[in-house]
C-alpha positions as CSV (number, residue, x, y, z in Angstrom):
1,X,128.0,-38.1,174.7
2,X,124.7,-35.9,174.6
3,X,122.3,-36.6,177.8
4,X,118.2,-36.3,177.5
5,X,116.9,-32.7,177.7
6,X,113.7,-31.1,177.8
7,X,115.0,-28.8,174.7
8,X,115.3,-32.1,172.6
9,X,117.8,-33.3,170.6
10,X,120.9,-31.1,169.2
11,X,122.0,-30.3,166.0
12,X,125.0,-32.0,166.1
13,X,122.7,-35.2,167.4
14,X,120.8,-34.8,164.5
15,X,124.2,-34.5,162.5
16,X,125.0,-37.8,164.1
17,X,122.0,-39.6,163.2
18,X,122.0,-38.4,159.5
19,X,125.5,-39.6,159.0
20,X,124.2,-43.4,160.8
21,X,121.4,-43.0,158.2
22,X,123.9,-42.7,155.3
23,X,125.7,-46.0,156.7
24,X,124.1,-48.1,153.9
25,X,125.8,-45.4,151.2
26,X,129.1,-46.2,152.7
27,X,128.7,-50.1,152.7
28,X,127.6,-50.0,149.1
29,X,130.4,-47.5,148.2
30,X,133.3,-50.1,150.0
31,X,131.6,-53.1,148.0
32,X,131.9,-51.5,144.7
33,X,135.6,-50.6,145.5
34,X,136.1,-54.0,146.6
35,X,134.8,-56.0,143.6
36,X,136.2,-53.3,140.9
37,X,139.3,-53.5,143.1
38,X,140.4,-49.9,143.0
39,X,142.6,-50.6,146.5
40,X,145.0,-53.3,144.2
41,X,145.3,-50.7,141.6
42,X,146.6,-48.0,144.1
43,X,149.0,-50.4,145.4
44,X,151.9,-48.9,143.2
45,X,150.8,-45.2,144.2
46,X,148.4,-42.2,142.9
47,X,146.6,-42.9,139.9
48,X,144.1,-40.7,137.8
49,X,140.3,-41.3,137.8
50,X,140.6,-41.8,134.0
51,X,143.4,-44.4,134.3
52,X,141.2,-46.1,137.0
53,X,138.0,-46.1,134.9
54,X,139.8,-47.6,131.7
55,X,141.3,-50.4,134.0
56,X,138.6,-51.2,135.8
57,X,135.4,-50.3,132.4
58,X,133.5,-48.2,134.6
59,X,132.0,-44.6,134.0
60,X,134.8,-42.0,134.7
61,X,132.6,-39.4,136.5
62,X,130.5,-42.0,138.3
63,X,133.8,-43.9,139.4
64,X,135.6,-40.2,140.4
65,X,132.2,-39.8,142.8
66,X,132.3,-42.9,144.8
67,X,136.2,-42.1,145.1
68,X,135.1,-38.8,146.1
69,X,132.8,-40.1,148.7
70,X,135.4,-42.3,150.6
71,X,137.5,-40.3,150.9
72,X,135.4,-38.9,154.2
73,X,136.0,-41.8,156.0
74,X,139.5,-42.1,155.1
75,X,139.7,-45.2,152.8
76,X,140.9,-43.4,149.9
77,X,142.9,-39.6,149.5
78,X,142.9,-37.1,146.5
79,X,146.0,-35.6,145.9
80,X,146.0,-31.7,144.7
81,X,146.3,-33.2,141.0
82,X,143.0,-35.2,141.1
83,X,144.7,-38.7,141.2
84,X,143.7,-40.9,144.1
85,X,146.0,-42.7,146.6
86,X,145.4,-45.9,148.8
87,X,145.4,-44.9,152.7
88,X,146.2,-47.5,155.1
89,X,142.6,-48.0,156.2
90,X,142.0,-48.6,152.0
91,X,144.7,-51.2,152.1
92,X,142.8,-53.4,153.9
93,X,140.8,-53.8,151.0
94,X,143.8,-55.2,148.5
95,X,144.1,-58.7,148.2
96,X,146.0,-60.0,150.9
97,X,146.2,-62.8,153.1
98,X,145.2,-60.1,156.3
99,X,142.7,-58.8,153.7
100,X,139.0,-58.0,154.5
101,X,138.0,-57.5,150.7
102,X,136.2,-60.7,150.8
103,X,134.0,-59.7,153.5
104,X,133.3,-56.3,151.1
105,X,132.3,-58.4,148.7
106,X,130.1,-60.7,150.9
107,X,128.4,-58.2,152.7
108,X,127.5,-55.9,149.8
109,X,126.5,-58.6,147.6
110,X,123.2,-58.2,145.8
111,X,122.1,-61.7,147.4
112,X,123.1,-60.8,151.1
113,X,121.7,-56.7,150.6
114,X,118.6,-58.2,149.9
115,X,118.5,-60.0,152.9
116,X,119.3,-56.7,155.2
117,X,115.8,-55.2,154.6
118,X,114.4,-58.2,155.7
119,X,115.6,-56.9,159.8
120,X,112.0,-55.7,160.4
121,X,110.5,-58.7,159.8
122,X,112.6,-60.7,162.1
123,X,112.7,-58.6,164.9
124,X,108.6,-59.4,164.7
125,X,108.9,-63.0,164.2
126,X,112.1,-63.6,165.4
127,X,112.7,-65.9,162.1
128,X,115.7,-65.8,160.2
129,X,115.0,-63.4,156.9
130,X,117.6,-65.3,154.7
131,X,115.3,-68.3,154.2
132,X,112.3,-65.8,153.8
133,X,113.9,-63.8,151.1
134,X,116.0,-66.8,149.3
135,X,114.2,-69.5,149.4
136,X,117.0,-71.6,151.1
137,X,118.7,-71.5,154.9
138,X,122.4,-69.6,154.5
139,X,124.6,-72.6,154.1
140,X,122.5,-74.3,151.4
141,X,121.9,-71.5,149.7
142,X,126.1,-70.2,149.6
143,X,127.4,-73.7,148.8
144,X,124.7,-73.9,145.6
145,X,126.1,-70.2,144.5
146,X,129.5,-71.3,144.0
147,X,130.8,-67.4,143.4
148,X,129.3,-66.4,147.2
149,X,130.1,-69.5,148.6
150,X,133.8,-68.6,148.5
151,X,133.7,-65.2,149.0
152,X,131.9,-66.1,152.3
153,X,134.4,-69.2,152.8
154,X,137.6,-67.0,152.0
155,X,136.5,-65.1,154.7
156,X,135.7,-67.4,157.3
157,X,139.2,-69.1,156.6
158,X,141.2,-65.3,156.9
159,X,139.2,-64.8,159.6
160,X,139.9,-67.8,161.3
161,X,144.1,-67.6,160.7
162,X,143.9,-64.6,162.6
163,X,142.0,-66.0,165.8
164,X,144.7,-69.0,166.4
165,X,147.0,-67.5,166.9
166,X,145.3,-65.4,169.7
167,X,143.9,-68.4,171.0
168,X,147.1,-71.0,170.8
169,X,148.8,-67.8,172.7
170,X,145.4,-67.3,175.4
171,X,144.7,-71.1,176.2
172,X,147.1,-74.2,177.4
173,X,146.4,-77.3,175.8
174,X,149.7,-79.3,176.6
175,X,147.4,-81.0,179.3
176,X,145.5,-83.0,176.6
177,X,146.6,-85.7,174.7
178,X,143.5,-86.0,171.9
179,X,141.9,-82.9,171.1
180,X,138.4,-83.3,169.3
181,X,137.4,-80.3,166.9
182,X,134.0,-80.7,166.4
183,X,132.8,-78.7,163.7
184,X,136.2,-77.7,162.9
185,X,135.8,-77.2,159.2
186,X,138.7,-77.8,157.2
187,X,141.3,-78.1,159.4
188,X,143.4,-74.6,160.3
189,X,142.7,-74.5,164.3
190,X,143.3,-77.9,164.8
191,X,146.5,-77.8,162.6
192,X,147.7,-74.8,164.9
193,X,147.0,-75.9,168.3
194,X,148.5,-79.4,167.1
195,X,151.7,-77.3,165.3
196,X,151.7,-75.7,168.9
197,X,152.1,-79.0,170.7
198,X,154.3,-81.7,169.1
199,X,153.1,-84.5,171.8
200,X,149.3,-83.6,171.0
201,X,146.7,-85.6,168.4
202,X,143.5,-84.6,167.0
203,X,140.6,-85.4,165.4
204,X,138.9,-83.4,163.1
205,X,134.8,-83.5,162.7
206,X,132.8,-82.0,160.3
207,X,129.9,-82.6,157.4
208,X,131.6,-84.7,154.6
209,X,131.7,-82.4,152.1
210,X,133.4,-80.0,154.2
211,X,136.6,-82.3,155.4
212,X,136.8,-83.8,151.9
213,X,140.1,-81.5,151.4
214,X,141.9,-80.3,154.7
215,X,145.2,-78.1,153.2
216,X,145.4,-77.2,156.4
217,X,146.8,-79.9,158.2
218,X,149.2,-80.9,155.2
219,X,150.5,-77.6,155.1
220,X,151.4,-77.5,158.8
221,X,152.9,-80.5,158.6
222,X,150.2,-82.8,161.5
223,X,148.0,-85.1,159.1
224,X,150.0,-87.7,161.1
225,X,148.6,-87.1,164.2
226,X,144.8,-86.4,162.8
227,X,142.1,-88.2,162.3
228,X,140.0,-86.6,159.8
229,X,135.9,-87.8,160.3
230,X,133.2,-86.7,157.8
231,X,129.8,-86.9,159.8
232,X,126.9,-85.2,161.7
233,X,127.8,-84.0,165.0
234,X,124.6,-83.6,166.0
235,X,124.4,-87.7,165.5
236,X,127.2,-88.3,167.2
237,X,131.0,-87.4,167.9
238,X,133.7,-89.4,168.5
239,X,134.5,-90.9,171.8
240,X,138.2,-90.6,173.7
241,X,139.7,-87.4,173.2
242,X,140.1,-85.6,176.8
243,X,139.4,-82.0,175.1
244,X,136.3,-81.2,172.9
245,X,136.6,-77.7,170.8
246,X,134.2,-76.0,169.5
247,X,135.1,-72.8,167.7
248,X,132.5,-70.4,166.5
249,X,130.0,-73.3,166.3
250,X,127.7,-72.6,169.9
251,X,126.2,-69.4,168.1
252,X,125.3,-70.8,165.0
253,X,122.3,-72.5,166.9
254,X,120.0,-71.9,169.1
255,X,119.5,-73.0,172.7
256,X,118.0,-76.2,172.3
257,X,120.7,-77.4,169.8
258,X,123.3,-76.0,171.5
259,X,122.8,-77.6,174.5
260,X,122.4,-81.3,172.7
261,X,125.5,-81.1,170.7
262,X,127.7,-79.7,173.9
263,X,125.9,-83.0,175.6
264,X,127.1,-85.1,172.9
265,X,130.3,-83.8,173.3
266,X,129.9,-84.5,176.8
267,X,129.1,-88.0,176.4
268,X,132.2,-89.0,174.4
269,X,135.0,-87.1,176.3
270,X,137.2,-89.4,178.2
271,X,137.1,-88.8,182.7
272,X,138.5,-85.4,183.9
273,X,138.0,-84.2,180.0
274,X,137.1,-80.5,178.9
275,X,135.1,-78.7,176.5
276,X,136.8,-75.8,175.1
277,X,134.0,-73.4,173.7
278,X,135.6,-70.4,171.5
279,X,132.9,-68.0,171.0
280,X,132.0,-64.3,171.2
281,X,130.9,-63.4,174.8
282,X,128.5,-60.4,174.6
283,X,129.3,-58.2,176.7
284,X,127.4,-56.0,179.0
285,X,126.8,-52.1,179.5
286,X,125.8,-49.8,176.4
287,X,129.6,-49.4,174.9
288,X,130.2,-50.1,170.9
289,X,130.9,-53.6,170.3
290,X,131.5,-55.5,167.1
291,X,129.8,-58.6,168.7
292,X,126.4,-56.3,168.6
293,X,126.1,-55.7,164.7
294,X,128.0,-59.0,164.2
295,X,124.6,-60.7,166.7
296,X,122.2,-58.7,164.4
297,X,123.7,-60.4,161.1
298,X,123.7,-63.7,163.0
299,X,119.5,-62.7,163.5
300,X,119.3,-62.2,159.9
301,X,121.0,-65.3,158.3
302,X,120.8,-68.1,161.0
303,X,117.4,-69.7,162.3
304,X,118.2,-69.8,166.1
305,X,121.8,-67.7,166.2
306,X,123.0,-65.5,168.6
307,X,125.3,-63.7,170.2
308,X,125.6,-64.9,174.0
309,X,126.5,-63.3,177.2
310,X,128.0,-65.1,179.6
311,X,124.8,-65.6,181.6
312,X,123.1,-67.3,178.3
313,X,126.1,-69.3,178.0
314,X,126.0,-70.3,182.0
315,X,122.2,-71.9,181.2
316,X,123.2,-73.8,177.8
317,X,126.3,-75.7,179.7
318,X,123.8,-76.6,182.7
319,X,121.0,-77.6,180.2
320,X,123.7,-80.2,179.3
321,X,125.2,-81.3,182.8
322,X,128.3,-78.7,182.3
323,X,130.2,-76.7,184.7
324,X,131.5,-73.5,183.2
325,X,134.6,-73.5,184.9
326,X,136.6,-70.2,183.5
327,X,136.3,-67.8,180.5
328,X,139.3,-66.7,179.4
329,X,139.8,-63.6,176.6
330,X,141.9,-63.3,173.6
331,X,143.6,-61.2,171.5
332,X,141.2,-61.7,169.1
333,X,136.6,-60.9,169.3
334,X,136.8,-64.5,170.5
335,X,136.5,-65.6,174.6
336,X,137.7,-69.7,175.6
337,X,134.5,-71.0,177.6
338,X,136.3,-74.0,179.9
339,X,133.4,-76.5,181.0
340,X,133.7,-79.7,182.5
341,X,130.7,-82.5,183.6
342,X,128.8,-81.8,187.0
């Protein structure tokens, strides 16, 4: 790492920041790969540029440039006869259940890439630019574009496969005997913790629309020992359970609304009970972090999302008579935030 000089910055940390600068080429670059899905059609091995551009209708030498071009960061490789291979790091954009094509395709999206210049203005209001630039807040606005609406969903679901298992694995809940996901969308953490733990029931909590279909705990083989509720959570939530969860829901909201729905959840859970927050803790200190780009796109999208450290999480469990009792880390980006009433 360079240190402050009186000479001024170096070459290579001018080097540095030009290749930051051409981020935005290499975003753009992965979202075209992903939608003309080049990474599928090297699933079988090499394959010429020409082969690639008649599968796929695009213009050979403008399709043999982006290939070109990631092959710097290692996504693709050219062999000595001008076909292209898959690397591993490519693979990850094929379409697989441990995929993260459907984030390529999310985040490069001509709807979403429009929202990115819109950074400036937030960081001077502090006001979400989605709305701004769409008309609509993020959720509306997905869920009335049916095409982005499951890109983003397909995602969040992948997404969320890989984080129960790191958290069924991090955090004990044979203690509980009803476990509340509040917010839980359709089903797949519940269905694992309660696959997890044979004596356990749950009830699962979200908008209507959302638990209308719940795959999730058919599949696993526990819609006999769920309750599935469609309501507002920031209404209320339902009384009894001795554990509340609340996965990835905290920083969607801001402070105020945090700390009423975590008091909600308060209010219904049964003597001795829990919350169970799962959440990204921001961490301190100037390392890389995913949590710090991911806290910028929350900025962005969400009126009122964040990132939290565990300080910012300390004052929204106290706004709402909670105790943070322990954090405990994954596997996964995710923490478990235990709280119980004061």
């Amino acid at each position: 790492m360079s240190t402050p000089s009186q000479s001024g910055p170096s070459a290579q940390d001018s080097a540095q920041m030009l290749q930051m600068l051409h981020g935005f080429v290499t975003v753009q670059a992965l979202y075209v790969a992903a939608d003309l899905g080049i990474a599928d059609l090297l699933a079988g091995g090499p394959r010429s540029v020409a082969d690639l551009a008649a599968a796929t209708r695009a213009h050979e030498p403008s399709l043999h440039r982006v290939l070109r071009m990631l092959t710097g960061p290692g996504v693709f490789r050219e062999e000595a006869d001008g076909c292209f291979a898959v690397t591993p790091l490519g693979a990850t954009l094929q379409s697989r259940p441990d995929s993260v094509r459907e984030w390529a395709l999310f985040a490069g999206a001509p709807e979403v890439w429009a929202v990115w210049a819109g950074l400036r203005d937030s960081v001077i209001t502090g006001k979400a630019a989605f709305p701004a630039v769409h008309g609509a807040p993020m959720w509306e606005y997905i869920t009335a574009h049916r095409e982005l609406g499951e890109l983003f969903d397909g995602w969040m679901t992948h997404q969320s496969e890989q984080h129960n298992a790191a958290l069924v694995a991090a955090y004990d809940f044979s203690p509980f005997s009803l476990v509340a996901d509040v917010g839980g969308g359709r089903g797949s953490t519940l269905a694992a913790i309660l696959a997890a733990h044979p004596s356990l029931n749950g009830i699962l909590l979200d908008l209507p629309q959302v638990v209308s279909r719940v795959p999730s705990l058919d599949e696993a083989g526990v819609a006999n020992r769920c309750q599935v509720i469609g309501g507002d959570m920031f209404a209320s939530v339902p009384g009894g359970a001795d554990a509340y969860l609340l996965k990835r829901v905290l920083m969607s909201y801001g402070d105020e609304d945090a700390a009423r729905l975590l008091r909600n959840c308060s209010a219904a859970m049964t003597e001795g009970g829990r919350i169970v927050a799962v959440d990204i803790v921001m961490a301190a200190g100037n390392d890389p972090s995913p949590a710090k780009p991911f806290d910028i796109l929350m900025l962005l999208t969400q009126p009122g999302a964040l990132i939290r450290t565990e300080d910012e999480f300390r004052r929204i469990f106290t706004a709402a008579g909670l105790r943070l009792t322990r954090i405990i880390p994954t596997a996964s980006q995710n923490s478990v935030l235990e709280a119980v009433r004061e």
